[in-house]
SEKE-156457 format. One record per residue: residue number from 1; residue in one letter; x, y, z of N, C-alpha, C, O in turn. Coordinates in steps of 0.2 Angstrom, whole numbers, plus 5000, padded with zeros to 4 digits. Example, Ala and Ser with C-alpha at 12.3 -4.5 7.8 and 13.67 -1.06 7.14 Angstrom:
BEGIN
FIRO   k r  nc1  nc2  nc3 cac1 cac2 cac3  cc1  cc2  cc3  oc1  oc2  oc3
FIRO   1 A 5066 4972 5039 5062 4978 5039 5066 4984 5039 5071 4983 5042
FIRO   2 S 5064 4989 5035 5068 4995 5036 5064 5000 5039 5067 5006 5040
END
This chain:
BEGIN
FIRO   k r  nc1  nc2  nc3 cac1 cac2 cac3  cc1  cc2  cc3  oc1  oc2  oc3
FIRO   1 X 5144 5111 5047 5141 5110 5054 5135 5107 5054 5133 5102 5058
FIRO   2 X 5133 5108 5050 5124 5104 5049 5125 5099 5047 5124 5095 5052
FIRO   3 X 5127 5097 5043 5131 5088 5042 5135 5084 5046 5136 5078 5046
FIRO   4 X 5137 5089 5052 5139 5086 5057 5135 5081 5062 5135 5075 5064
FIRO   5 X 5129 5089 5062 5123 5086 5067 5119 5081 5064 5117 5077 5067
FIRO   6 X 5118 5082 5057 5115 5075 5055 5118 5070 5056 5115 5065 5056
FIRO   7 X 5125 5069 5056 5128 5063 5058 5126 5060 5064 5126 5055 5066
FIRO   8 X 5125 5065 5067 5125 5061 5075 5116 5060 5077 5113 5058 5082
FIRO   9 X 5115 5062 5074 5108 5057 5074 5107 5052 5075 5110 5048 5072
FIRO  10 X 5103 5050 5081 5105 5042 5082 5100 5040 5078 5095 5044 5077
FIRO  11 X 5099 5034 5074 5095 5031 5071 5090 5026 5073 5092 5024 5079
FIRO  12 X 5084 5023 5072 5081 5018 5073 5085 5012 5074 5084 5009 5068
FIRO  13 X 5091 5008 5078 5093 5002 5080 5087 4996 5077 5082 4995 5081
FIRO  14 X 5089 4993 5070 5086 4988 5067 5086 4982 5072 5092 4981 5074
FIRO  15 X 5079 4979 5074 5080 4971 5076 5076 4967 5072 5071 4968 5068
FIRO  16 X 5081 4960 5073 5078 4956 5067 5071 4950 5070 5070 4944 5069
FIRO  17 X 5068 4955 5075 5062 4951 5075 5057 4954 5074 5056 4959 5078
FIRO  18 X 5052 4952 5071 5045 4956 5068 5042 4956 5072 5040 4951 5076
FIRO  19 X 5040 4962 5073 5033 4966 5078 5028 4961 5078 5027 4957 5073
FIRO  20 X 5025 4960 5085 5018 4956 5085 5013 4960 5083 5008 4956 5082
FIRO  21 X 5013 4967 5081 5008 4971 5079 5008 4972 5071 5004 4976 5068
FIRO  22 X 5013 4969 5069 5013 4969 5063 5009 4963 5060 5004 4963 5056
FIRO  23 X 5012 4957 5062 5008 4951 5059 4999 4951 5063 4995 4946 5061
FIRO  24 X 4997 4955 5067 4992 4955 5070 4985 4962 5062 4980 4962 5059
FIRO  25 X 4991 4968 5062 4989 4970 5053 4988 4965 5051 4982 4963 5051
FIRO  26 X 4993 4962 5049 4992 4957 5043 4986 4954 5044 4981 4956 5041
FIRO  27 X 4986 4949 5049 4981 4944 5050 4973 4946 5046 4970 4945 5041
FIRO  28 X 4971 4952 5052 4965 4956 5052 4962 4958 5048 4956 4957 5047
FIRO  29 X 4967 4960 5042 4967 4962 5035 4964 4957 5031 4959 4958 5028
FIRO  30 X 4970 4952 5031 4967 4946 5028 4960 4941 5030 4959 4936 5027
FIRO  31 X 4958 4944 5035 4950 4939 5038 4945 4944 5036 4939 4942 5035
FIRO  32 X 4947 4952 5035 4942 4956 5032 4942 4955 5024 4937 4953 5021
FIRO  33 X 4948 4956 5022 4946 4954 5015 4943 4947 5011 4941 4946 5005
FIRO  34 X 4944 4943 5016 4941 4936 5015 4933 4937 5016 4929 4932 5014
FIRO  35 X 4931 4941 5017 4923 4943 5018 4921 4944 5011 4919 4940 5008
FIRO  36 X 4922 4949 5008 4920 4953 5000 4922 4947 4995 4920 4945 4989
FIRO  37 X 4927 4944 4998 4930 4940 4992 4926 4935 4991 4922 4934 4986
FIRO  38 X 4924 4930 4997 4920 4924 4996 4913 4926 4996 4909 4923 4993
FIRO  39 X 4910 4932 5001 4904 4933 4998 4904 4939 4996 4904 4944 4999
FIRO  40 X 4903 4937 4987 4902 4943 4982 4898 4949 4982 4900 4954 4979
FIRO  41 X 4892 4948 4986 4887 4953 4986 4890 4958 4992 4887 4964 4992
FIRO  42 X 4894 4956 4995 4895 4961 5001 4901 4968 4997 4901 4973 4999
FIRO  43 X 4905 4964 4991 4909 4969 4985 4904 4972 4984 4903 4977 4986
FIRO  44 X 4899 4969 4980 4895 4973 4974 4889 4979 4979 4888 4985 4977
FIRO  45 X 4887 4977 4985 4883 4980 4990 4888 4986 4989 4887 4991 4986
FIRO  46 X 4895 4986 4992 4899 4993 4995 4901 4997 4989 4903 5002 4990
FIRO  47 X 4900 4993 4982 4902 4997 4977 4896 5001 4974 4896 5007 4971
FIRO  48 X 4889 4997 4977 4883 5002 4976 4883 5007 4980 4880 5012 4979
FIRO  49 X 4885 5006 4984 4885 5015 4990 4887 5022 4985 4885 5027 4986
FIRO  50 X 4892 5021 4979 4894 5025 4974 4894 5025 4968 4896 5029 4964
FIRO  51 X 4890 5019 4966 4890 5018 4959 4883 5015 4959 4880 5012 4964
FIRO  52 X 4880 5018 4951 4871 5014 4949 4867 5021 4951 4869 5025 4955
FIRO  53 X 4862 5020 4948 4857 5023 4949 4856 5023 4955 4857 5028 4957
FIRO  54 X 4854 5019 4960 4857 5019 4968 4858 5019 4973 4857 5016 4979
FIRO  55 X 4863 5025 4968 4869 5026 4976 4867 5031 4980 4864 5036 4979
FIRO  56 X 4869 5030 4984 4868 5031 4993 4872 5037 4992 4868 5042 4993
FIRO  57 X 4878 5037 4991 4884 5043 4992 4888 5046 4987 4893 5044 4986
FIRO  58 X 4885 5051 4985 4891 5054 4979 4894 5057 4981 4893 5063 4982
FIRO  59 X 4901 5053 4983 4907 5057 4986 4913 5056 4982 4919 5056 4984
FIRO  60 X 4912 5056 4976 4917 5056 4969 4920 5065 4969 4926 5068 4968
FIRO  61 X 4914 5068 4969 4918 5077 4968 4919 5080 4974 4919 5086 4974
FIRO  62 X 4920 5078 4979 4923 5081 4984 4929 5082 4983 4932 5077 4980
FIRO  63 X 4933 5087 4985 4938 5092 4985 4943 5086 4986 4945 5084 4981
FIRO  64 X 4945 5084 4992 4950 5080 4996 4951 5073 4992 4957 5071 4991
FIRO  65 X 4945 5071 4990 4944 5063 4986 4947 5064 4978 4950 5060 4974
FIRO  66 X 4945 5073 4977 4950 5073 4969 4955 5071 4971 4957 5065 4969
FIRO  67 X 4959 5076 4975 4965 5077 4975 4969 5069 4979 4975 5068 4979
FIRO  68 X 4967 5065 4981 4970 5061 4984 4969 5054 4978 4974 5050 4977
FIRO  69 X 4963 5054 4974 4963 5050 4967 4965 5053 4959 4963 5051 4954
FIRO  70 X 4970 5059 4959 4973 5064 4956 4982 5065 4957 4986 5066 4953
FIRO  71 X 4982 5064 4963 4990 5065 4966 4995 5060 4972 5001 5060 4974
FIRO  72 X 4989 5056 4975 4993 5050 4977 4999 5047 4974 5004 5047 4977
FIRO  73 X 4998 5043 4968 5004 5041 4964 5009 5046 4965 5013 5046 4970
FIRO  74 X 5009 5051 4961 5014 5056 4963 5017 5057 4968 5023 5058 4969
FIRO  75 X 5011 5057 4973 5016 5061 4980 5021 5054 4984 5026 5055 4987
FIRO  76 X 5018 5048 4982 5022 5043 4982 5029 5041 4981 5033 5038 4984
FIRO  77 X 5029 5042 4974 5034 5041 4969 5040 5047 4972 5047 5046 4971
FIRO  78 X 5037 5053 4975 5043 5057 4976 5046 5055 4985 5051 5057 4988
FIRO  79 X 5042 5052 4987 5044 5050 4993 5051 5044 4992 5057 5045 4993
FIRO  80 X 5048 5039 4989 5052 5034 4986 5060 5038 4983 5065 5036 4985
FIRO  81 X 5057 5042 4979 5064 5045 4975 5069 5047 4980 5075 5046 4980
FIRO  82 X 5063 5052 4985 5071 5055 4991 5074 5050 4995 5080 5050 4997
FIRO  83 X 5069 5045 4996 5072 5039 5000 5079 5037 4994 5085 5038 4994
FIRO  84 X 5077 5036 4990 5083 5033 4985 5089 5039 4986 5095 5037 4988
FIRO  85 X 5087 5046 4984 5094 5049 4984 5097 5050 4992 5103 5053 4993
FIRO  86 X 5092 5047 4998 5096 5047 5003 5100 5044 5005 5104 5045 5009
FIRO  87 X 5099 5036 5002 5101 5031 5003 5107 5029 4999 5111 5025 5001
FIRO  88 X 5107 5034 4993 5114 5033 4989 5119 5039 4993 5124 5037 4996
FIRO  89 X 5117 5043 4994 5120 5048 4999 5122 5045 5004 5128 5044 5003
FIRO  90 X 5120 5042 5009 5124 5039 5014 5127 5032 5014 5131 5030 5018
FIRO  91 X 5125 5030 5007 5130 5023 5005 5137 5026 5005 5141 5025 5009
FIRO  92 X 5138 5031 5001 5147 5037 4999 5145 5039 5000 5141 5042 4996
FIRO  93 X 5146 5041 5008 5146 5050 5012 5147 5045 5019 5143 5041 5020
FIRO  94 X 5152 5047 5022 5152 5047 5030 5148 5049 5032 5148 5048 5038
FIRO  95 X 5143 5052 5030 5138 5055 5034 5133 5052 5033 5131 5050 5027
FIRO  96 X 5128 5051 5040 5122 5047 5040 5121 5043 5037 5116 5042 5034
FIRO  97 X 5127 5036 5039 5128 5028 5037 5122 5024 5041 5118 5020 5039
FIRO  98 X 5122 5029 5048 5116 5024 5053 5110 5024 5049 5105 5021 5052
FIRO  99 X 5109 5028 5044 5100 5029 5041 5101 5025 5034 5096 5024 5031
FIRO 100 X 5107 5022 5033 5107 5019 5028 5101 5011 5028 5097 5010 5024
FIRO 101 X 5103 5008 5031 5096 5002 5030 5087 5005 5030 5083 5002 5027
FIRO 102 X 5086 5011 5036 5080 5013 5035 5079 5018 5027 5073 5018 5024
FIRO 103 X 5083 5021 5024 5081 5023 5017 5083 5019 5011 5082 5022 5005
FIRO 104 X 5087 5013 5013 5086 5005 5008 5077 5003 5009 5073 5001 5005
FIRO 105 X 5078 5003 5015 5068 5001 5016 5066 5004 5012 5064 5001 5007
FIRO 106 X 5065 5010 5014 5057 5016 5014 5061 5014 5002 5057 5013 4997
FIRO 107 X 5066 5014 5001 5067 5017 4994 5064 5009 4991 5059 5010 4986
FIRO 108 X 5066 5004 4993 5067 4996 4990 5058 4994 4990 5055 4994 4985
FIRO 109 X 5056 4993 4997 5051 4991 4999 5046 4995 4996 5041 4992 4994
FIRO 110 X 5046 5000 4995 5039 5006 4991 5041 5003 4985 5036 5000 4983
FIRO 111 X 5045 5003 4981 5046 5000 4975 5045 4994 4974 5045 4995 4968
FIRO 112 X 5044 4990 4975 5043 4984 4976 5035 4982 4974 5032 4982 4969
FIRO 113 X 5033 4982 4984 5027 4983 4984 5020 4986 4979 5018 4983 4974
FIRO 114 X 5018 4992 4983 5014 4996 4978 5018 4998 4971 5014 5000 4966
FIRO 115 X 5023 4998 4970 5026 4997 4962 5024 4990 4959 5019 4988 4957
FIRO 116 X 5030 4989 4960 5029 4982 4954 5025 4976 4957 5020 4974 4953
FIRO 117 X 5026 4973 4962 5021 4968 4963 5015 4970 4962 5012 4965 4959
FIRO 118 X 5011 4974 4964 5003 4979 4965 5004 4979 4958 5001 4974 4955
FIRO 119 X 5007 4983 4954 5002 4984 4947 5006 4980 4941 5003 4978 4936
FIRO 120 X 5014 4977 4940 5012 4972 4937 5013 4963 4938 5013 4960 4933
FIRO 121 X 5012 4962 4944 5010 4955 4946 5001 4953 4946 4997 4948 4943
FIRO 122 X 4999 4958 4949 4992 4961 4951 4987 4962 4946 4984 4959 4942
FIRO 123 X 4989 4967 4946 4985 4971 4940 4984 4970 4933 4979 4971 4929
FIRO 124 X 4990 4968 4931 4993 4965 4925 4990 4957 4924 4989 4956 4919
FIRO 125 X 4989 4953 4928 4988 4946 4928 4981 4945 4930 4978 4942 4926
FIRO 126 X 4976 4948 4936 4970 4947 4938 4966 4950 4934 4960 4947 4935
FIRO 127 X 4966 4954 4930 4963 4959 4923 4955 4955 4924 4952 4951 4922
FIRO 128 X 4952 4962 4932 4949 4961 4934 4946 4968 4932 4950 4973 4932
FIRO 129 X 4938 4968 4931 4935 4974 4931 4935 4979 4934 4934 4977 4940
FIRO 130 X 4937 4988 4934 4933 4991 4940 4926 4990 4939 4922 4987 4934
FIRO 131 X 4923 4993 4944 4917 4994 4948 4915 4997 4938 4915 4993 4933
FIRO 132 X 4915 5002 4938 4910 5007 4932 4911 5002 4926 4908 5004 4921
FIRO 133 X 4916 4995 4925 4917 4995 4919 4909 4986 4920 4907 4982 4915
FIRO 134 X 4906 4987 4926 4905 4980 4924 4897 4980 4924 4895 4986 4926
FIRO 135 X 4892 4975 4922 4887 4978 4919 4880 4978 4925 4875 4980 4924
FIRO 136 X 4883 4977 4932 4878 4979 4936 4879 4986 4938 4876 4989 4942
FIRO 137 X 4886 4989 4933 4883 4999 4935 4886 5000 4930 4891 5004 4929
FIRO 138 X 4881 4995 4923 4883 5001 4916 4887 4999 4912 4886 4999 4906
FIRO 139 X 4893 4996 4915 4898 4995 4910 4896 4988 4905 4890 4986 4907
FIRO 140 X 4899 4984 4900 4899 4982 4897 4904 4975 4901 4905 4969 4898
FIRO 141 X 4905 4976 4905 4911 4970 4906 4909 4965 4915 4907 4967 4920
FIRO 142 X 4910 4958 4914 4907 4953 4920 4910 4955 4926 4916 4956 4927
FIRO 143 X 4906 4957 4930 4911 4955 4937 4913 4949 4940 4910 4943 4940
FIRO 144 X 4918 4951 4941 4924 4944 4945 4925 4944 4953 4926 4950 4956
FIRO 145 X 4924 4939 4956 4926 4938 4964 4936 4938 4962 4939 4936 4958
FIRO 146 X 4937 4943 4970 4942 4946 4969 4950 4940 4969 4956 4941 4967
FIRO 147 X 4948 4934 4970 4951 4929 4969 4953 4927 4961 4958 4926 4958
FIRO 148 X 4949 4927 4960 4948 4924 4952 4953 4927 4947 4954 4933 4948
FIRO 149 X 4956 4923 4942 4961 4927 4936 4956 4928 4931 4954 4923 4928
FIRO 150 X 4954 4934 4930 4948 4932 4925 4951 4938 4917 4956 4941 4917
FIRO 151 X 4947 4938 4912 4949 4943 4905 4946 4950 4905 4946 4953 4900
FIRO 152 X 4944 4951 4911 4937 4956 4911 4941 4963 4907 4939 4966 4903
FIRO 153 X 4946 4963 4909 4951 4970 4907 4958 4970 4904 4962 4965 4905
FIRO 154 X 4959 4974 4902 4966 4975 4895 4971 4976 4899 4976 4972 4900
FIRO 155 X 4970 4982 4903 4976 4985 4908 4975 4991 4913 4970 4995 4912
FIRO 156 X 4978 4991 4918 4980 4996 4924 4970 4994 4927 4966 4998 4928
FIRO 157 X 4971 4988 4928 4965 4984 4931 4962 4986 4938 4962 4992 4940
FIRO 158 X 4959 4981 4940 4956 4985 4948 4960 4981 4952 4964 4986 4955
FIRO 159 X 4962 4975 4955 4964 4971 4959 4971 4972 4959 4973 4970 4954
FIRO 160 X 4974 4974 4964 4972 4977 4970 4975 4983 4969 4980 4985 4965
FIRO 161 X 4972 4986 4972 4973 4996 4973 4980 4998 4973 4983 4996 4977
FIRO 162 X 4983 5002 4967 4989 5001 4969 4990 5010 4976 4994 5011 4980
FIRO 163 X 4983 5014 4973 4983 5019 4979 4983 5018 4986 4986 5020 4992
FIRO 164 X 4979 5013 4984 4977 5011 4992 4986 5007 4995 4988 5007 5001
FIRO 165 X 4988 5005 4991 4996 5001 4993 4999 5007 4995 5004 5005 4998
FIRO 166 X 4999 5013 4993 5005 5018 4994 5003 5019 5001 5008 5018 5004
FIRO 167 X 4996 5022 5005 4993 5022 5011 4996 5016 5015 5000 5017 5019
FIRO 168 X 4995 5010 5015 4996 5004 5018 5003 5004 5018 5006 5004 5024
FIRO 169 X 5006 5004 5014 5015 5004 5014 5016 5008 5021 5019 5004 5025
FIRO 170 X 5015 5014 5024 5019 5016 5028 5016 5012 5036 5018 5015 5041
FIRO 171 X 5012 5005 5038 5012 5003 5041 5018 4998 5042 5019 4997 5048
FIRO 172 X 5020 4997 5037 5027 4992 5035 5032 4996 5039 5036 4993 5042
FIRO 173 X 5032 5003 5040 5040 5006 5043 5040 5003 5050 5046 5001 5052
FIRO 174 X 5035 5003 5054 5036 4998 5061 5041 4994 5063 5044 4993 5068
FIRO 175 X 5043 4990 5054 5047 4986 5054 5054 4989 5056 5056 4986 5060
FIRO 176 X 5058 4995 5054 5062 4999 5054 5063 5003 5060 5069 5005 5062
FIRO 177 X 5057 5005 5063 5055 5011 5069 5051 5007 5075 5045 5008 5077
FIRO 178 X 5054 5003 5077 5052 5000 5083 5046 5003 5088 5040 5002 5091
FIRO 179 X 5051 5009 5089 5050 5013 5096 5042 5018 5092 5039 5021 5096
FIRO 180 X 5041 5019 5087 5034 5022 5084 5031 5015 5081 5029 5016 5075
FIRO 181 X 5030 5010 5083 5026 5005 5079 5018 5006 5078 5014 5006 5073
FIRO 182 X 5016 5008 5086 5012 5009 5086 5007 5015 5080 5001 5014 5078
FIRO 183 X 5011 5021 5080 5010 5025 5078 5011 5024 5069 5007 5027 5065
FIRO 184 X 5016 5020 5067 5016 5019 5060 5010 5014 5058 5008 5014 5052
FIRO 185 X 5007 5009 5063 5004 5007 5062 4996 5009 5060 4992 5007 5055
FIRO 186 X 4994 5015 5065 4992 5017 5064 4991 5022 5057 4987 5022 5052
FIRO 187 X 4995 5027 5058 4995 5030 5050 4996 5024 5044 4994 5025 5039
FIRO 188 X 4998 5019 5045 4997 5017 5038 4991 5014 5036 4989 5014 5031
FIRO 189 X 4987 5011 5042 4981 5008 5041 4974 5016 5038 4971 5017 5033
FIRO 190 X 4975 5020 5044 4971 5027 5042 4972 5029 5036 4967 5032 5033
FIRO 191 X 4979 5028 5033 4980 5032 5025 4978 5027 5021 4977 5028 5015
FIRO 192 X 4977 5022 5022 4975 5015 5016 4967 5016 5018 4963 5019 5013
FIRO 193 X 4965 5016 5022 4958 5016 5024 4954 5023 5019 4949 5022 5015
FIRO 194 X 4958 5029 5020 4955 5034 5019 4956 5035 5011 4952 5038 5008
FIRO 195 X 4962 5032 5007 4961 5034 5003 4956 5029 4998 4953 5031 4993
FIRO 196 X 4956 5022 5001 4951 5017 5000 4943 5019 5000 4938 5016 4997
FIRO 197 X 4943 5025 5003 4937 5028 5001 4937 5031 4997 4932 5031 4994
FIRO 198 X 4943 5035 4995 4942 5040 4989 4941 5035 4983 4938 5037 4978
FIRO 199 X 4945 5029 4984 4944 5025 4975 4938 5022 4973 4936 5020 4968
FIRO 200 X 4935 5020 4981 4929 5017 4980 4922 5024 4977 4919 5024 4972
FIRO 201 X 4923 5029 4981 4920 5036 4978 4921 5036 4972 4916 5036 4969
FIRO 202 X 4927 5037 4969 4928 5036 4961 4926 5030 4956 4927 5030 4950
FIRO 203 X 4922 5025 4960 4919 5017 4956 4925 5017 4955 4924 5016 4949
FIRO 204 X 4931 5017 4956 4938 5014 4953 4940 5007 4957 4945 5004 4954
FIRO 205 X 4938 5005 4962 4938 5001 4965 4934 4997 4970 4930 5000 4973
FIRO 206 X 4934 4989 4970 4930 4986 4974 4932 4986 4984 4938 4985 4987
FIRO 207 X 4928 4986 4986 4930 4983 4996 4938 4977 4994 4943 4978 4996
FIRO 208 X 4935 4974 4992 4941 4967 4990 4947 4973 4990 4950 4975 4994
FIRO 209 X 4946 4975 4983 4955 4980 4981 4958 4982 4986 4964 4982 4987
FIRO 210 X 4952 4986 4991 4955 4989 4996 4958 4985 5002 4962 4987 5005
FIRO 211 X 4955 4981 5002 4959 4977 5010 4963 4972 5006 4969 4972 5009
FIRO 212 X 4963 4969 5000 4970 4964 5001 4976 4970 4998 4981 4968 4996
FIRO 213 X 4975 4975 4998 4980 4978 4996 4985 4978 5002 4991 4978 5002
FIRO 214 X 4982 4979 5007 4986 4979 5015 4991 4973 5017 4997 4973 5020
FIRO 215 X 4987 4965 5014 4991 4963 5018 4997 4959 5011 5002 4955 5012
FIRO 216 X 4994 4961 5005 5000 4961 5000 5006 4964 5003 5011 4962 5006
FIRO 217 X 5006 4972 5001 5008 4977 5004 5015 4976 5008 5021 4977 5007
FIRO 218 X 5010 4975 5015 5015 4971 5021 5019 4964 5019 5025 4963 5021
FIRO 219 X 5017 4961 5015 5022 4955 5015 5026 4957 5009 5028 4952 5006
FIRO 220 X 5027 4962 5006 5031 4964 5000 5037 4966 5006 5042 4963 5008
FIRO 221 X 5033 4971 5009 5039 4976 5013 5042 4972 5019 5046 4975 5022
FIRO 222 X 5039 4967 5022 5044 4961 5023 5048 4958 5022 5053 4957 5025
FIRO 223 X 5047 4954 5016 5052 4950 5011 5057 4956 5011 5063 4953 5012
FIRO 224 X 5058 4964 5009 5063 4966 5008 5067 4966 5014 5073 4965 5014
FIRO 225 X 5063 4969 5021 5063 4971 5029 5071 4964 5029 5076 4965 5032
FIRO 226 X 5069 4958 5025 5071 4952 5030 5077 4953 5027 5082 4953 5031
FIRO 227 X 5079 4953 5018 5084 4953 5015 5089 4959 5016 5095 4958 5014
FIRO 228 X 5088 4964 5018 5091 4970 5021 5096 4970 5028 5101 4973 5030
FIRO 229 X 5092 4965 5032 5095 4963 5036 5100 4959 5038 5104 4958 5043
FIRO 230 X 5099 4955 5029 5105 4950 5029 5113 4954 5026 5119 4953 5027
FIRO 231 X 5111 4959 5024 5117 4963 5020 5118 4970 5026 5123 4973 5024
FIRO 232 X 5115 4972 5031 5119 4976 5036 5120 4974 5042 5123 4977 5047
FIRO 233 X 5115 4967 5043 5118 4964 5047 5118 4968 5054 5123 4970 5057
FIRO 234 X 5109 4968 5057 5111 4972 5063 5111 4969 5069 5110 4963 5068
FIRO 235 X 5111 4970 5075 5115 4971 5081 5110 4963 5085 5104 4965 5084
FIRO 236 X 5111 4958 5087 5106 4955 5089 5104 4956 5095 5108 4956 5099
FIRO 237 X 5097 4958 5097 5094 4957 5102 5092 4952 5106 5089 4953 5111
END
């Protein structure tokens, strides 16, 4: 009986054309992050509010900042995983076939994204310093403008946040849920925003990390948004 009713669940009806409030994120994103990137002082300014002798704001131990620079990855990765076993579930099971391209999205695009492109395209190749490792707060190592390919770091680097990517990721669902764009839009910007504070609180990240994570992010979970549509093939508007 309950797998009945989940069957008739209507689904989000995919269309294949991209939201104006999506590339309107994007844009936004990308003219804020072009601020810290080309002028370096406005990085190093926002990384002093938490880091150096001083700082303005010690908000590295607060409660909410652990716990979201302590268990984000995690709570991500299990989002990701139920999206995967639902996805294989309704590939073999007549039941809830219509949800099958939204949890190809949510399982594909999170993997992708803040997975593999974020830490190892990113992370792995920009082997940019964090904030505490560089020597205007202590550390031993140059700071770099967030453009630059530079040697400052071995690995799991700064540029670009892959926490702040797991927040950002859920404004991409737009793409899939039309009729709440608004509202995904919303939570995805507020959950990158806010956890962007907790890593800059942590000197784990620069202002830069934080905003080009957004509109990386989004053009990941596009590029998949577009290739999913060529394989279920939906309905045109």
């Amino acid at each position: 009986m309950q797998t009945t009713v989940l069957s008739n669940v209507t689904a989000p009806q995919p269309q294949a054309k991209t939201p104006a409030l999506f590339w309107a994120v994007l844009v936004v994103f990308v003219v804020f992050a072009l601020i810290p990137t080309l002028w370096t002082d406005v990085d190093l300014a926002a990384a002093g509010l938490f880091a150096g002798q001083s700082k303005q704001l010690d908000a590295g131990p607060w409660p909410w900042v652990v716990w979201i620079n302590a268990q984000i990855p995690t709570v991500f990765r299990f989002v990701v995983l139920a999206a995967f076993a639902g996805w294989l579930f309704t590939s073999f099971s007549r039941y809830g076939k219509q949800w099958r391209l939204q949890l190809a999205f949510l399982a594909l695009a999170g993997t992708l994204g803040p997975g593999l492109v974020v830490n190892h395209v990113f992370k792995d190749n920009w082997q940019r310093a964090r904030p505490y490792q560089v020597a205007q707060f202590g550390g031993p190592q140059q700071f770099t403008r967030a453009a630059v390919m530079t040697d400052q770091c071995d690995n799991n680097c700064s540029f670009v946040s892959g926490h702040v990517a797991c927040g950002f990721f859920f404004a991409s669902l737009m793409l899939v849920h039309r009729r709440r764009r608004v509202a995904w839009a919303v939570t995805g910007v507020t959950s990158g925003l806010v956890i962007g504070f907790a890593r800059m609180a942590d000197v784990a990240h620069w202002l830069s990390d934080v905003l080009w994570a957004c509109p990386i992010t989004l053009l990941c979970s596009w590029v998949v948004w577009k290739l999913l549509l060529l394989l279920y093939k939906p309905p045109k508007f």
